[in-house]
N, C-alpha and C positions, 0 to 999 in steps of 0.2 A: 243742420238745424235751420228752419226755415227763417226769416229776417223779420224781424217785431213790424207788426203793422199799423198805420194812424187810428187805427181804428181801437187800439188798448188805449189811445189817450182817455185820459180824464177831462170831464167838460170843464173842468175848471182851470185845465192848463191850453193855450191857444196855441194853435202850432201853424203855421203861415208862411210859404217861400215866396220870397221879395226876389226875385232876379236867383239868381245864386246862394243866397244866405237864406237861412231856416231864421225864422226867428220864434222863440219860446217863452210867452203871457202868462204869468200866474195871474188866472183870472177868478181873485175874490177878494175883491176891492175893500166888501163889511166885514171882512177879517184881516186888512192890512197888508193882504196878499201872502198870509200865513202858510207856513207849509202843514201837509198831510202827508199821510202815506201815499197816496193814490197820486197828488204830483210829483214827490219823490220818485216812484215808481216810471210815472210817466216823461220825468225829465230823463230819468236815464234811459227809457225806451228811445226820447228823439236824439239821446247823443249817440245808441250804438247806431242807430240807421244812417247817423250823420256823418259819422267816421266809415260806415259801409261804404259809400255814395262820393264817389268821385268828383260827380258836379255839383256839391255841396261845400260851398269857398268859405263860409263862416255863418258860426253859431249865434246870435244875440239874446241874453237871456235877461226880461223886463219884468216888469209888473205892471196889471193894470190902475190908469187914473194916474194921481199926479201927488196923491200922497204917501203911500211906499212903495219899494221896491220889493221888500221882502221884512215882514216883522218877524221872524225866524219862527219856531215852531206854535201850533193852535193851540194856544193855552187853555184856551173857551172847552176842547175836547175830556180835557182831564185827564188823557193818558197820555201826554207828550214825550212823559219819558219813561213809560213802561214798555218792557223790551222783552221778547223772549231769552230769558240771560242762558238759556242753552245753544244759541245760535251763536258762534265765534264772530259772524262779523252781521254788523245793524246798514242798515237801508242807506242811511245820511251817511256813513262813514265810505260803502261802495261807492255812490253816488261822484264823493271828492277821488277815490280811486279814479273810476271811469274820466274824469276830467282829466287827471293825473297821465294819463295814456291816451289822451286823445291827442290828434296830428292835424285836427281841423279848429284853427282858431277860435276862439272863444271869449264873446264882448259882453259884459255886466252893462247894462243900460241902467243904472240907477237915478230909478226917476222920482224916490223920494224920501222915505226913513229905508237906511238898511241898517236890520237891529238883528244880532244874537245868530240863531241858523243863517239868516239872509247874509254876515258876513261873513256867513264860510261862502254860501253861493256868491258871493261878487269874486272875492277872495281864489276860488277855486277857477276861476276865468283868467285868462291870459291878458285881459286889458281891461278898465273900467273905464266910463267916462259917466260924469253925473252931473246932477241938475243945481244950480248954487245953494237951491231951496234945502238940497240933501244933506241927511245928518248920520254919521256912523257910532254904533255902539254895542258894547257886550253888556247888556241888562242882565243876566243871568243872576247874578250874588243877590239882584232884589227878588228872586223866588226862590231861594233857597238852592241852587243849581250853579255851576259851572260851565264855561266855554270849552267842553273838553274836545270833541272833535273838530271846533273848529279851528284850534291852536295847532293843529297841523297842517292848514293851508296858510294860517296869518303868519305864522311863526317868520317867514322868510321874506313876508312884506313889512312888517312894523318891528321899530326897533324895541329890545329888549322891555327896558322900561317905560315906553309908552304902553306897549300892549299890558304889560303889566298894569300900569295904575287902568288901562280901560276895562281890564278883567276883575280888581279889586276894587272897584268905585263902582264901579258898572254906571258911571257916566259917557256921555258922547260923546263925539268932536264936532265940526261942522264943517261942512266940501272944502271951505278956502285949507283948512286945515290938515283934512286927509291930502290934499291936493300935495301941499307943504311933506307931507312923508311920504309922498310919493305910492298914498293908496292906491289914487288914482290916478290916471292919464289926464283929461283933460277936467274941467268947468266950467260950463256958460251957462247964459239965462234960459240956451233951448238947447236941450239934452238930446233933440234928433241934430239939431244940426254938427254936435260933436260927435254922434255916430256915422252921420254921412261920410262927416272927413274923414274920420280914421277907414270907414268900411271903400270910401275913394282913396285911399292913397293902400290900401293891400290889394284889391279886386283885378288892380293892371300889373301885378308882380307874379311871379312864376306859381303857377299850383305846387309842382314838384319842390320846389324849395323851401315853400312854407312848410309843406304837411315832413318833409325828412330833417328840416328844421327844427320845428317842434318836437319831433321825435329827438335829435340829438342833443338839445338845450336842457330837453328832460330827465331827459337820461343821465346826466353828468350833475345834476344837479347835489346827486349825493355821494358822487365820487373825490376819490381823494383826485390833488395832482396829479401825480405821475398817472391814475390809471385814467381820468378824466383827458390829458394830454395822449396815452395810448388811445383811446376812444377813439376822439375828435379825429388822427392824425390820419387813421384808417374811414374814416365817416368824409370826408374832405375829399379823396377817391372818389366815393359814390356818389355825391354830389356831380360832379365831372363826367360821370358818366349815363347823367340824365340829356332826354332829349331835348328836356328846357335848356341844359347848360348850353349844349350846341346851339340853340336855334338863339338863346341870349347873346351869345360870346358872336353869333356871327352875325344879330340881328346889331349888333354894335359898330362892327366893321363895316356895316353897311349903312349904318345911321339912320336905320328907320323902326318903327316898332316894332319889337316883338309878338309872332304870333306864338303863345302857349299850348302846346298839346297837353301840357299835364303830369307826361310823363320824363 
C-alpha cells in the first residue's frame, strides 16, 4: 500500500518540518481550532507517514493564534456527533489508537483553551507543555453529551476524582493547576520556549531508544506484573543489541558525543 501523501492534508490543518520534527496546526482560528472530519482524517494521515519516516524525531501538535489549542468538536456543524452507528469503530477514537502505537514522540503545544475533543488530543500526546494563559476542560454535560472517548486517553493521566467532578461539572481548571496533576510537563509565559526545551533536551538522545522505548512503555501499560516484568526482561536484550547502544556505551568510554545512527 502506497504511503499517505501531504497532498490528502486538509487546508485547515498545517503541516511544516522544522529540522527533524513535523509539526501539525489546526488552522481555524474562527472556530477555536475546532476539529472536523477532514483534520481528524488529516492528523492521522501526518502521524502514519511520521511513524513511516525514520528521520522524523517528533511530532508537535498546535493550534493556530494564541486562543485555543483545540475547542474539541465544531459545534457550529451540527453533526458533531452523528456517526455512522454501523461502522464498529469512529474516526476520533482511531485517531487516539493511532497515537496509542505510535514510536515517534509526540508534543501537545497547548497554546490556549483545550476544551472537550482537544483534551483527548493533548491527552493522547506523550508530553504536553502550555501556555499559563491555558485553560483545560470537559464541557460536554453543558450540550447535552459526554466525554466518552476521551476518558480513555485521560483516564491514566488525572486522578479518579478530579476527572470526575471535570466530567460532571463540565468546569475547567487552569495551567498552574493542570501543571499541579501532572496534566502537563511544563508552564511559562512563552509556550515556544517550553517546547524548544523539552524538543532540545530529546533531539541529542538516541533515535533507537526512543522509538523501542515508546513501543515498550506502551506496551506494558496494560499489563499485569508478572507479564509486564516478562516483557520488559526480554525487551531490555533488544535494546542492547541496537547500534545506538554500542556506539552510546562506547561513545562513554571514550567521553565524547555520541554519533546516532538510528539504528
Amino acid at each position: 500500500m502506497p504511503e499517505p501523501s501531504t497532498s490528502s492534508l486538509p487546508t485547515e490543518l498545517r503541516e511544516e518540518m522544522r529540522g527533524p520534527v513535523m509539526w501539525l496546526t489546526i488552522d481555524r482560528e474562527e472556530r477555536r481550532n475546532a476539529l472536523d472530519a477532514a483534520v481528524i482524517a488529516g492528523l492521522g494521515n501526518a502521524l502514519a507517514r511520521a511513524n513511516a519516516d525514520t528521520s522524523v524525531r517528533a511530532v508537535v501538535i498546535t493550534g493556530a493564534g494564541t486562543r485555543a489549542f483545540c475547542a474539541g468538536a465544531d459545534l457550529q456543524s451540527g453533526t458533531s456527533f452523528r456517526f455512522d452507528y454501523a461502522a464498529p469503530y469512529q474516526a476520533m477514537a482511531n485517531l487516539f489508537r493511532q497515537a496509542r502505537q505510535s514510536t515517534v514522540p509526540l508534543v501537545a503545544r497547548v497554546n490556549g483553551a483545550c476544551m472537550a475533543g482537544g483534551m483527548g488530543l493533548m491527552a493522547m500526546c506523550d508530553m504536553a507543555v502550555a501556555g499559563r494563559h491555558a485553560v483545560f476542560g470537559l464541557p460536554e454535560v453543558k450540550v447535552g453529551v459526554f466525554p466518552a472517548q476521551v476518558l480513555s486517553v485521560l483516564g491514566g493521566l488525572l486522578p479518579r476524582r478530579v476527572l470526575a467532578e471535570m466530567c460532571i461539572t463540565g468546569e475547567p481548571i487552569d495551567a498552574e493547576q493542570a501543571l499541579a496533576l501532572h496534566l502537563v510537563n511544563r508552564v511559562s509565559d512563552d509556550v515556544d520556549e517550553s517546547v524548544d526545551w523539552l524538543l532540545g533536551r530529546m533531539l541529542d538522545k538516541s533515535p533507537a531508544a526512543i522509538r523501542r522505548g515508546l513501543y515498550t512503555m506502551k506496551k506494558i501499560e496494560a499489563m499485569a506484573f508478572e507479564e509486564s516484568m516478562a516483557f520488559t526482561e526480554s525487551q531490555i536484550g533488544l535494546f542492547a543489541l541496537t547500534e545506538d547502544a554500542a556506539e552510546g556505551q562506547l561513545a562513554f568510554r571514550e567521553k565524547r558525543k555520541p554519533q546516532w545512527s538510528g539504528r
